[in-house]
PLY file of the C-alpha trace (Angstrom):
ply
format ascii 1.0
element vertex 226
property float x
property float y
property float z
element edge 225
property int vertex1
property int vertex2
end_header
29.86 -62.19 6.22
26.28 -63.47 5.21
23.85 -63.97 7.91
23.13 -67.90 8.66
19.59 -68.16 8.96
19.33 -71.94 9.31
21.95 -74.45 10.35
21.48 -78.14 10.55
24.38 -79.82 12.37
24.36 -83.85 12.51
21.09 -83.94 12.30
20.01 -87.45 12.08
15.71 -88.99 12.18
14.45 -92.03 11.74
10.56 -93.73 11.38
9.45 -97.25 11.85
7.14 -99.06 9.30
5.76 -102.18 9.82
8.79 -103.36 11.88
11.11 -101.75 9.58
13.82 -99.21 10.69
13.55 -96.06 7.84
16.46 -93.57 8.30
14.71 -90.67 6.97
18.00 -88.17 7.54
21.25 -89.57 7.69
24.26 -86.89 8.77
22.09 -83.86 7.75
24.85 -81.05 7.96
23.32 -77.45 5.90
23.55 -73.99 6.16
21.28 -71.40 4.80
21.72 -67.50 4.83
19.70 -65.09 4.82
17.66 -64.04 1.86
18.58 -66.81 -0.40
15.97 -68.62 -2.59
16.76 -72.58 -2.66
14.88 -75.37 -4.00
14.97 -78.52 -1.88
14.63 -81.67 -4.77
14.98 -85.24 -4.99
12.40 -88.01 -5.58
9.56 -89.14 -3.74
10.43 -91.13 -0.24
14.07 -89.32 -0.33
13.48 -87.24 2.87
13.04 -83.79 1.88
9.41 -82.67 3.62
10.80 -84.83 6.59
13.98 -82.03 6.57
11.18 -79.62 5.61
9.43 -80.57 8.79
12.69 -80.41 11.07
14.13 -77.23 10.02
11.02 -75.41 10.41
10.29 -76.81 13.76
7.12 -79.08 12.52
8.82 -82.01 13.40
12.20 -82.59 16.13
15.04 -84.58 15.12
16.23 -87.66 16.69
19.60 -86.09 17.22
21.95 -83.13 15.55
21.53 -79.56 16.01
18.64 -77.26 14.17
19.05 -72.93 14.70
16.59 -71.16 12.91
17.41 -67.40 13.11
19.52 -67.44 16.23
17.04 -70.15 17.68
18.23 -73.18 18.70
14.71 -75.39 17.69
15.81 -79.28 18.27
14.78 -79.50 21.85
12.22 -76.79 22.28
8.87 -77.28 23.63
5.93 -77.23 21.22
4.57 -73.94 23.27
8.63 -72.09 22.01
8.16 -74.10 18.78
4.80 -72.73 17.95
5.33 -68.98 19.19
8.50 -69.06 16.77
6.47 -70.71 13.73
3.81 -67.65 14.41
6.20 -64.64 14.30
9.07 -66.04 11.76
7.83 -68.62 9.39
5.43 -68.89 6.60
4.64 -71.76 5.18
2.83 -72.42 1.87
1.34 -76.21 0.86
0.76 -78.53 -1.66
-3.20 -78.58 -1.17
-3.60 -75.06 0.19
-4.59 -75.36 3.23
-7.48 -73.06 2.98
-10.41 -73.24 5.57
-13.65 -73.90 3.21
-16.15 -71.75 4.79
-14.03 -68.52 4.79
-13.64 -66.12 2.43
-10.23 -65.38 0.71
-9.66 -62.61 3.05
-10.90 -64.50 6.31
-8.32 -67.14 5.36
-5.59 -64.31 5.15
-6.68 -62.54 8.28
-7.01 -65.93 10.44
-3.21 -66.25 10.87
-3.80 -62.78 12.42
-6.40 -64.01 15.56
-5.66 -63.81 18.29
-3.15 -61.56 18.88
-2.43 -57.61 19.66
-3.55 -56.08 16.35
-7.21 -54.32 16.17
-9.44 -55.88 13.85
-8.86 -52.17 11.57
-5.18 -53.57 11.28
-5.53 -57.30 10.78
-7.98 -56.23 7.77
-5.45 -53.80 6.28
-2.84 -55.76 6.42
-4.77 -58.90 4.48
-5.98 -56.70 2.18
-2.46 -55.35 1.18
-1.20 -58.80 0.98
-3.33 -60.11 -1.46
-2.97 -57.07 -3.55
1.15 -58.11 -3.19
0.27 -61.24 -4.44
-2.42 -59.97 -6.92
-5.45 -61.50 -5.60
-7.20 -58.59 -3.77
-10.15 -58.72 -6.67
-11.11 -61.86 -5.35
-11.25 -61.35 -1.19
-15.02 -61.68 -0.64
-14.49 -65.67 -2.43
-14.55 -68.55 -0.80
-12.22 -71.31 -1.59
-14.64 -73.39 -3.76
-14.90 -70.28 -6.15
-11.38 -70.16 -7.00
-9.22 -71.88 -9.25
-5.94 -73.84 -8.26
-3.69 -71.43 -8.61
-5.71 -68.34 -7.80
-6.15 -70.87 -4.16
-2.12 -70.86 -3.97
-2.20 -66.91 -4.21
-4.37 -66.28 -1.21
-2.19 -69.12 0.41
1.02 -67.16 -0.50
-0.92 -63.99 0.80
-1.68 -65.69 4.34
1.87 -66.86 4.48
3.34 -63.45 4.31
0.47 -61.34 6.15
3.25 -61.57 9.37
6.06 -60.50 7.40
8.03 -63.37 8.19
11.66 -64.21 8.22
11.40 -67.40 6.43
8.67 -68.92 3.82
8.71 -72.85 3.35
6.85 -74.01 0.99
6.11 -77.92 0.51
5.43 -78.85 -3.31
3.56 -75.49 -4.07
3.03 -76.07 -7.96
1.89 -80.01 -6.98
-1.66 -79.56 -7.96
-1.37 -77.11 -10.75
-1.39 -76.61 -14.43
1.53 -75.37 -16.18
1.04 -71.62 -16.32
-0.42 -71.41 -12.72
2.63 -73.08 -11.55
4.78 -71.04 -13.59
3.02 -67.69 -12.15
3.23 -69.01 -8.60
7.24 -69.33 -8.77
7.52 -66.22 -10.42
5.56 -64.90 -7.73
7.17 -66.46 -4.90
10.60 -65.09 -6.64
9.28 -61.55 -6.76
8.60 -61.49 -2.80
12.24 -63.36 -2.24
13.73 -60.03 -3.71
11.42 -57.43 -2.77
11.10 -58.93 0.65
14.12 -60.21 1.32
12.34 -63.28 2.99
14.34 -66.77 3.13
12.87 -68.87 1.09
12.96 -73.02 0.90
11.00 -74.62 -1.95
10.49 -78.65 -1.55
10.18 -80.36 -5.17
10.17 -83.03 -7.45
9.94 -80.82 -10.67
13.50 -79.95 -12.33
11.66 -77.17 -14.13
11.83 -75.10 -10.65
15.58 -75.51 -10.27
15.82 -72.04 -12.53
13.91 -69.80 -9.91
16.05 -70.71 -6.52
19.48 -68.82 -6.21
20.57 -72.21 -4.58
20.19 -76.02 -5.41
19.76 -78.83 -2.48
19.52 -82.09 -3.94
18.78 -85.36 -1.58
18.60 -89.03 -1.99
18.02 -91.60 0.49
18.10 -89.87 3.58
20.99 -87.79 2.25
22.28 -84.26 1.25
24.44 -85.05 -2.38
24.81 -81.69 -3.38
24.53 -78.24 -1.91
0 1
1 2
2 3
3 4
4 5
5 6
6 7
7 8
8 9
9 10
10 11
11 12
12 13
13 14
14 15
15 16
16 17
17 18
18 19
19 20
20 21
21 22
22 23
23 24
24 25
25 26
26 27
27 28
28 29
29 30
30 31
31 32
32 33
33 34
34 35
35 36
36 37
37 38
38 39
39 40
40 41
41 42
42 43
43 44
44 45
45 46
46 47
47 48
48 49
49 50
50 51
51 52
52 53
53 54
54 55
55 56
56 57
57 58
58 59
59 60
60 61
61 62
62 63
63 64
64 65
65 66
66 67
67 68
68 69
69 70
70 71
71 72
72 73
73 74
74 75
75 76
76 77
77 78
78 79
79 80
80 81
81 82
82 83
83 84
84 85
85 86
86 87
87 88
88 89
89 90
90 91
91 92
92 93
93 94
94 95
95 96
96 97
97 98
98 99
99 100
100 101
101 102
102 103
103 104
104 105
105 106
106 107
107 108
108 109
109 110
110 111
111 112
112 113
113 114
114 115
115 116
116 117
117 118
118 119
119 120
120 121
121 122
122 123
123 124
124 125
125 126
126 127
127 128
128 129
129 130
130 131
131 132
132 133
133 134
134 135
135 136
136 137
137 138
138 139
139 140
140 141
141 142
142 143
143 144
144 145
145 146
146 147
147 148
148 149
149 150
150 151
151 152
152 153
153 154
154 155
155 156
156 157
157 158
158 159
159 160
160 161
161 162
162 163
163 164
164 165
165 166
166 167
167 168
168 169
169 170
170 171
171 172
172 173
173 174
174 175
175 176
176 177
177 178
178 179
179 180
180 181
181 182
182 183
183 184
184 185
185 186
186 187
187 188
188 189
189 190
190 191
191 192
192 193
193 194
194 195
195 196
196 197
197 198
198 199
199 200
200 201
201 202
202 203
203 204
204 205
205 206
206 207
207 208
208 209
209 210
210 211
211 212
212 213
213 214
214 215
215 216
216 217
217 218
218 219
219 220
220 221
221 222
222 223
223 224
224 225
């Protein structure tokens, strides 16, 4: 039997605007196993960064049920919340997320500080993360040096420098060009199978249906198809 690595029971969220009542999730029931690849789609304002958000712990529910690998996330204090974000997720964004003034490496290695590992450690493993994600030629950059998609490859890097259980990544081909966006979900395939890290991909694009192992599709609040 597959191991369930995320399971949303129920879960339900809403957000006011301007007086307005906007049921973001509406009877949010999903399960997830381990190791699978799915792309999270539906069109802007349908609530798929807001289940993003929930099932990776950046955001609590307004009721339902969220376990991400064997922990049960919906009511956990931010201090649980962010020690489980540190050693199990990745997560890989839209605009990078890359702080200017570091190099490409810095930026890898920051995810890294504090923590147990010697500084001989934290270096090795950023270094052999951006060589997994083929940007090791380009450690000693800083952000303003690189191009869009060579940005999302040091962003993938940082993402998997803990080895973690679960990558989420929020519009990751958004602000790139055809072939860097192609690249990047070929990329983010490659470590889904050689890693065997759970991977959830939020988009708009159709074109990145053919690299999940698993469709999602939302609208209004709503799961239609799973």
């Amino acid at each position: 039997m597959p191991e369930v690595m995320i399971k949303l029971e129920n879960v339900q969220k809403e957000f006011r605007l301007r007086g307005n009542i906007i049921r973001a999730l509406v009877d949010i029931n999903l399960k997830i196993n381990a190791g699978e690849f799915v792309v999270l789609m539906g069109p802007t304002g349908c609530g798929k960064t807001t289940l993003l958000n929930v099932m990776s712990g950046l955001d609590l529910p307004d009721d339902g049920t969220v376990i991400l690998d064997g922990d049960r996330i919906d009511r956990a204090s931010e201090e649980r919340l962010s020690d489980i974000r540190r050693r199990k997720i990745g997560f890989v964004f839209q605009d990078f997320n890359l702080v200017e003034n570091l190099t490409a490496i810095e930026n890898v290695e920051a995810v890294l500080w504090p923590g147990p590992l010697r500084t001989k450690e934290i270096n090795n493993r950023a270094m052999s993360a951006l060589a997994k994600v083929d940007a090791h030629e380009r450690m000693n950059n800083h952000p303003k040096e690189l191009s869009g998609g060579e940005k999302q490859r040091v962003a993938i890097a940082r993402a998997i420098i803990h080895k973690p259980r679960i990558i989420f990544a929020d519009e990751p081909t958004g602000n790139l060009h055809h072939a860097a966006a192609t690249q990047v979900m070929e990329l983010l395939k490659s470590l889904n199978k050689e890693m065997g890290t759970t991977t959830i991909i939020v988009t708009h694009d159709k074109n990145l249906v053919k690299y999940g192992t698993r469709l999602v599709e939302m609208e209004h609040g709503r799961i239609i198809k799973s």
